[in-house]
C-alpha positions as CSV (number, residue, x, y, z in Angstrom):
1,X,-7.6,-11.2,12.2
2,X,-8.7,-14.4,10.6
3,X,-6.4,-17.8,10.7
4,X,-5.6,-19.2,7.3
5,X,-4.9,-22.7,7.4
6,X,-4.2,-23.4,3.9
7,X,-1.4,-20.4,4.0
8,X,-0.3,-22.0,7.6
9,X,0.7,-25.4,5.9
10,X,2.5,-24.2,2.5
11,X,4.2,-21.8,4.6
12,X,5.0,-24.2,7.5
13,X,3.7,-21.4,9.6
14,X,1.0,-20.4,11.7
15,X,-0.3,-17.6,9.5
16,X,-3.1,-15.0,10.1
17,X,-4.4,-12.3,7.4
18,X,-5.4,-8.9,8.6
19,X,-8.0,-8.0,6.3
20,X,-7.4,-4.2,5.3
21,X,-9.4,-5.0,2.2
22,X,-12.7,-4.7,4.2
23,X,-12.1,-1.2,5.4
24,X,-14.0,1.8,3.8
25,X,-12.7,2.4,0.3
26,X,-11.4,-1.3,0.7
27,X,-8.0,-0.3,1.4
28,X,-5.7,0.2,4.2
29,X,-5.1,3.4,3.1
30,X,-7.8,5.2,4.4
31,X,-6.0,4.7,8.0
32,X,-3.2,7.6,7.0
33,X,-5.4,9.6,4.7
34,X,-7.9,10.5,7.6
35,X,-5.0,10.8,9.9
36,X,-3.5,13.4,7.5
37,X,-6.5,14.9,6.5
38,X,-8.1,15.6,9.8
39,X,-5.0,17.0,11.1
40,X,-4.6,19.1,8.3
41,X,-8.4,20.5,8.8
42,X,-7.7,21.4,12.3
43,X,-4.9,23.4,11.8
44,X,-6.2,25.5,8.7
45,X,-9.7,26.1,10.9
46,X,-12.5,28.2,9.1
47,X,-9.9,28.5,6.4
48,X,-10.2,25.1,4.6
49,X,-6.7,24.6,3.0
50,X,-7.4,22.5,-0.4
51,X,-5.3,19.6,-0.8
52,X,-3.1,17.9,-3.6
53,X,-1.7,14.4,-3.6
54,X,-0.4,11.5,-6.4
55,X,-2.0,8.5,-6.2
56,X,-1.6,4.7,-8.4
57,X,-5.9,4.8,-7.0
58,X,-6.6,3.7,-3.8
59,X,-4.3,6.4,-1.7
60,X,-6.6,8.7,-4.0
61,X,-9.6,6.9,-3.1
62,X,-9.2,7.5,0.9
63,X,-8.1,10.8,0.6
64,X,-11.4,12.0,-1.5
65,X,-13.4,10.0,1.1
66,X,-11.7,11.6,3.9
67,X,-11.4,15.3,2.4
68,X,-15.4,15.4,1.4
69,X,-16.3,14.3,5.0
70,X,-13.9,17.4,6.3
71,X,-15.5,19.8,3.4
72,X,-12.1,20.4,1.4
73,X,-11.3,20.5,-2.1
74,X,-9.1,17.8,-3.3
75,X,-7.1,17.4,-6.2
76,X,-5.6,14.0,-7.2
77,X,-2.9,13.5,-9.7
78,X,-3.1,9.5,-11.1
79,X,-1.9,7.2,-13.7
80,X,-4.4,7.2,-16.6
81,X,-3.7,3.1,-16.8
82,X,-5.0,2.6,-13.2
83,X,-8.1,0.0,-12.4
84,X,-11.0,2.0,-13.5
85,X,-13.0,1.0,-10.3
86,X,-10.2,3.2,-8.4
87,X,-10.4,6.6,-10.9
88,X,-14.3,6.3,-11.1
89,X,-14.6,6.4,-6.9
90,X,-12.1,9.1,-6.8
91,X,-14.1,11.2,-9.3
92,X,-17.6,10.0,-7.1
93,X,-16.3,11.3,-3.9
94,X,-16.0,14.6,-5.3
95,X,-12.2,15.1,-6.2
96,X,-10.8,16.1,-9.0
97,X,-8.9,13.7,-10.7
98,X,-5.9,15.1,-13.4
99,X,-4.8,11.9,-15.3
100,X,-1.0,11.7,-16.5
101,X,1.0,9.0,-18.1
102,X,2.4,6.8,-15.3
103,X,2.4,7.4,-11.5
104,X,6.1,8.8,-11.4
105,X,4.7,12.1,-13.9
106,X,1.8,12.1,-11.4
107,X,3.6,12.4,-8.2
108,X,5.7,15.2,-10.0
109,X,2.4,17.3,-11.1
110,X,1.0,17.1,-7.9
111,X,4.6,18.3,-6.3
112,X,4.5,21.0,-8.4
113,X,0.8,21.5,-7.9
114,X,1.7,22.1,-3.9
115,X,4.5,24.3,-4.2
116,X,2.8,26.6,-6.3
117,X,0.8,27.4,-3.3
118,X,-2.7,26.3,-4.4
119,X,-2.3,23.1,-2.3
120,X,-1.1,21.2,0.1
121,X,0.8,18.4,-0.8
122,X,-0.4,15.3,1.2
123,X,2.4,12.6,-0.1
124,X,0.3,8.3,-0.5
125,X,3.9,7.2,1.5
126,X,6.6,9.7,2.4
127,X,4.1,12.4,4.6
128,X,4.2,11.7,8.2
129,X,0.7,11.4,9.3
130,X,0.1,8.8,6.9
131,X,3.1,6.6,7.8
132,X,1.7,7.4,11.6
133,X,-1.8,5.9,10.3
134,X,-0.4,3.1,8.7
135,X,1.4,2.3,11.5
136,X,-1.7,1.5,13.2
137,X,-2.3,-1.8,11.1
138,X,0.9,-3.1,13.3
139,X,-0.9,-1.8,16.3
140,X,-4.1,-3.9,16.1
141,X,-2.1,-7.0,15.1
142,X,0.0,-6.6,17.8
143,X,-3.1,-6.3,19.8
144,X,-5.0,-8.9,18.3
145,X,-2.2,-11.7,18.5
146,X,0.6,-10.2,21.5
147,X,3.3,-13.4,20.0
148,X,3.1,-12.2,16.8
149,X,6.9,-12.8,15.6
150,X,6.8,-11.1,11.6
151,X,4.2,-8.6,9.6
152,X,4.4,-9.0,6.1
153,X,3.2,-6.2,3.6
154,X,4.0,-5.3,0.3
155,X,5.9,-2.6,-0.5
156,X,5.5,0.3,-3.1
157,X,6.5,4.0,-1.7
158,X,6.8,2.2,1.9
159,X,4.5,3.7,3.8
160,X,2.8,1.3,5.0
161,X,6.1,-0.9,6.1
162,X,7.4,1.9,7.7
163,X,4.4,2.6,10.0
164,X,4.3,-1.2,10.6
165,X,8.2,-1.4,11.2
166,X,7.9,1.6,13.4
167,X,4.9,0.5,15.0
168,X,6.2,-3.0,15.9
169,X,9.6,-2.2,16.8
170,X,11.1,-4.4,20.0
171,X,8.0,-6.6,19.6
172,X,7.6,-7.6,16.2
173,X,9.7,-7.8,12.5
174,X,8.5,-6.6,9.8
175,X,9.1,-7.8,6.8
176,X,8.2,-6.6,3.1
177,X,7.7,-7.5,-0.5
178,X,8.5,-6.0,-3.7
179,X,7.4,-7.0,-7.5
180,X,9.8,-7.7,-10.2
181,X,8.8,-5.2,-12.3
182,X,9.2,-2.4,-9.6
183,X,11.9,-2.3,-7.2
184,X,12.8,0.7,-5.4
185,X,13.6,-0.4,-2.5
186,X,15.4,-3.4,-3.8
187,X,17.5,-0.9,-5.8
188,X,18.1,1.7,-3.3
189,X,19.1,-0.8,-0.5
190,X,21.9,-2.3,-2.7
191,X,23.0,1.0,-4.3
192,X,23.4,2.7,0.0
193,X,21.1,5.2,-1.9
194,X,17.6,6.1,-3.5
195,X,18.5,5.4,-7.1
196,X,15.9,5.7,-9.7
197,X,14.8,2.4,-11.7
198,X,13.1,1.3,-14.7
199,X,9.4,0.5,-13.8
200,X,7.4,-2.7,-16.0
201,X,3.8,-3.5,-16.4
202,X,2.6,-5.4,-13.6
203,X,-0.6,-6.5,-12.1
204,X,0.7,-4.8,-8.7
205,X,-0.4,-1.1,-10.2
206,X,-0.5,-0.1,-6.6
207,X,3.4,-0.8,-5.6
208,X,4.6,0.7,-9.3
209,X,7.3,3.5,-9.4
210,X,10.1,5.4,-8.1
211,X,10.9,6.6,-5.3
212,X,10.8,10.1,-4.0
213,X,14.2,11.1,-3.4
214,X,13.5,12.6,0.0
215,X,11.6,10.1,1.2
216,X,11.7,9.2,5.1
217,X,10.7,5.6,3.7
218,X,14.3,4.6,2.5
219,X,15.9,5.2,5.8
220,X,13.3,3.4,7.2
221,X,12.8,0.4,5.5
222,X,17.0,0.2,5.5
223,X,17.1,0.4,9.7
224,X,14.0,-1.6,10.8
225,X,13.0,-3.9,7.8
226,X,15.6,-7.2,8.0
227,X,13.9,-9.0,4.9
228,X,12.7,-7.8,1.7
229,X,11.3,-10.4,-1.0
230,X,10.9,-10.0,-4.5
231,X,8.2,-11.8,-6.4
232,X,7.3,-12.4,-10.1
233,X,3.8,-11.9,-12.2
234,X,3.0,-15.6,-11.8
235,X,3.8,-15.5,-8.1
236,X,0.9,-12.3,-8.5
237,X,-1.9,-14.3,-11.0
238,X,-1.0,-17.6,-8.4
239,X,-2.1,-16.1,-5.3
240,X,-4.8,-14.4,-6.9
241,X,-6.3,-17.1,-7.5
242,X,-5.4,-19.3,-4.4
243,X,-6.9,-16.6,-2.2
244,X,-10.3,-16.6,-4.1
245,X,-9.9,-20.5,-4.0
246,X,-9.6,-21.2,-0.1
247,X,-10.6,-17.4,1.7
248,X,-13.3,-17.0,-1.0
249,X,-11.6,-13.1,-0.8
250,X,-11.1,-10.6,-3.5
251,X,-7.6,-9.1,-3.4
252,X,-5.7,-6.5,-5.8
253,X,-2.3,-7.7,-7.3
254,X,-0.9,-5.6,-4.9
255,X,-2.3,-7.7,-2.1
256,X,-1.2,-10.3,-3.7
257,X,3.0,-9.4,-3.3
258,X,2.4,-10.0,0.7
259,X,0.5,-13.6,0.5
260,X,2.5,-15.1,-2.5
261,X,5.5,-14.5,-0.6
262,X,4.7,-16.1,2.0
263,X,2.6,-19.2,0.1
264,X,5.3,-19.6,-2.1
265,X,8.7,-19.4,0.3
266,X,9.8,-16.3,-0.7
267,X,10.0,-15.5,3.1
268,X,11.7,-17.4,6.1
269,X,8.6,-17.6,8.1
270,X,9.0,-21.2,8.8
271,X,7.7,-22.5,12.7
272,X,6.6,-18.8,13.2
273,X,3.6,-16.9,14.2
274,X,3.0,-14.9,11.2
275,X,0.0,-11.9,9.7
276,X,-0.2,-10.9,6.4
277,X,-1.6,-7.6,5.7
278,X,-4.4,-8.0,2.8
279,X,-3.7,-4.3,2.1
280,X,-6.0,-3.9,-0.3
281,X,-9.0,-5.2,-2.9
282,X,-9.6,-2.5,-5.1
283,X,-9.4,-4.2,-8.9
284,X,-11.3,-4.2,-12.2
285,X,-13.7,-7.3,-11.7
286,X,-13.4,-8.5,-14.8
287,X,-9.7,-8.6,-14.7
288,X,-9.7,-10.2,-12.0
289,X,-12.3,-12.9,-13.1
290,X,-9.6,-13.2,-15.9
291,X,-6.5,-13.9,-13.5
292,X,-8.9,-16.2,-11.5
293,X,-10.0,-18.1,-14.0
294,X,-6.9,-18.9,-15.8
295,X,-5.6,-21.1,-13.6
């Protein structure tokens, strides 16, 4: 955990930042993808079960890391517009990588990849053991600063405010963050319902999409998650660049949902004890060099 004291006094706040972005494959995602992979490995034995999962890049990233060190074959199913640094260390670890035309069409093929028997379907957000291994984010946090009062992440499929809301439950809130141009949960919340929604280019490639219509996530995120924010592309390209300024930190427009909504009052943190979850830094350098230096 590291204190941010620039974040503490434009939110009014005493904030922290729990940096996920300096785990292996710079992501917190690596946290359910070994949880689910390892489990997985122990109950197929000698046999090796190959595994299939959908991924905007960095869920993709942690499961070919965690499937080469288990030996298993691995086949992931991403957008062909995601960061290139994400594809190209999915293809190094050793997976295969199937390219379709936006995440939605990729989490369908690798659905249909898993029921047709030749895989097992490991879900980035919606599969148990990786909402169980995101939910240990909230559990270091929780260790790391016991008066912790709200966890802010970002939100695409949920996963990972679901473990945290899970995780933190009785002790902590949690609360999440969605981008303007994709809002599932935003959508589903007010509908009573997972409705699907029209998904727009954003820098946040890792939250874009729709939801899985049996997702655990929604139910969820609607019982244990009291604030949602929604933020804009500016708010995105803003903290960008205001975390390279003062933390000197690379973070993925993903990331960047979770810190500009609390930088920028999206939230009401005010007066409390507050950690943001850097989820994740896994972006084309010289797009980021781009967002950085336009302001």
């Amino acid at each position: 955990m590291r204190y941010s004291s620039w974040l503490s006094k434009a939110a009014g706040a005493e904030v922290f930042l729990k940096l996920e972005t300096l785990q292996p494959t710079n992501s917190y995602k690596i946290r359910g993808a070994t949880n689910a992979v390892l489990k997985l490995a122990a109950a197929s034995g000698k046999h090796k079960a190959p595994i299939v999962t959908a991924s905007a890049g960095n869920h993709g990233r942690a499961m070919a890391h965690a499937a080469a060190a288990a030996g298993l074959h691995l086949t992931v199913y991403a957008p062909e517009h995601a960061p290139k640094t994400k594809l190209d260390a999915i293809r190094e670890a050793g997976a295969e990588l199937r390219l379709c035309s936006d995440y939605d069409e990729a989490e369908r093929r690798a659905k249909e990849h898993g029921a047709r028997g030749i895989g097992v379907y490991i879900s980035p957000y919606a599969h148990p053991d990786v909402i169980a291994g995101a939910g240990t984010v909230a559990m270091e946090i929780l260790s790391d600063l016991p008066k912790v009062e709200t966890i802010v992440a970002s939100i695409g499929g949920g996963g990972l405010i679901s473990g945290i809301a899970v995780a933190s439950e009785g002790h902590a809130e949690a609360a999440g963050v969605e981008v303007e141009a994709s809002t599932p949960f935003t959508s589903s919340l007010r509908a009573g319902r997972i409705v699907p929604i029209e998904v727009g280019e954003t820098l946040a490639d890792g939250l874009s999409g729709n939801l899985d219509p049996d997702s655990p996530t929604f139910e969820i995120v609607r019982d244990r998650v009291k604030q949602i924010a929604v933020v804009s592309e500016d708010d995105l390209r803003r903290a960008i660049h205001d975390v390279a300024h003062h933390e000197k930190l690379i973070i993925e427009g993903a990331t960047a949902a979770a810190v500009s909504a609390v930088a920028y009052g999206k939230l009401d943190v005010r007066g409390k004890k507050v950690a943001i979850v850097l989820s994740g830094a896994n972006v084309d350098l010289d797009r980021w060099a781009l967002v950085v230096g336009c302001r």
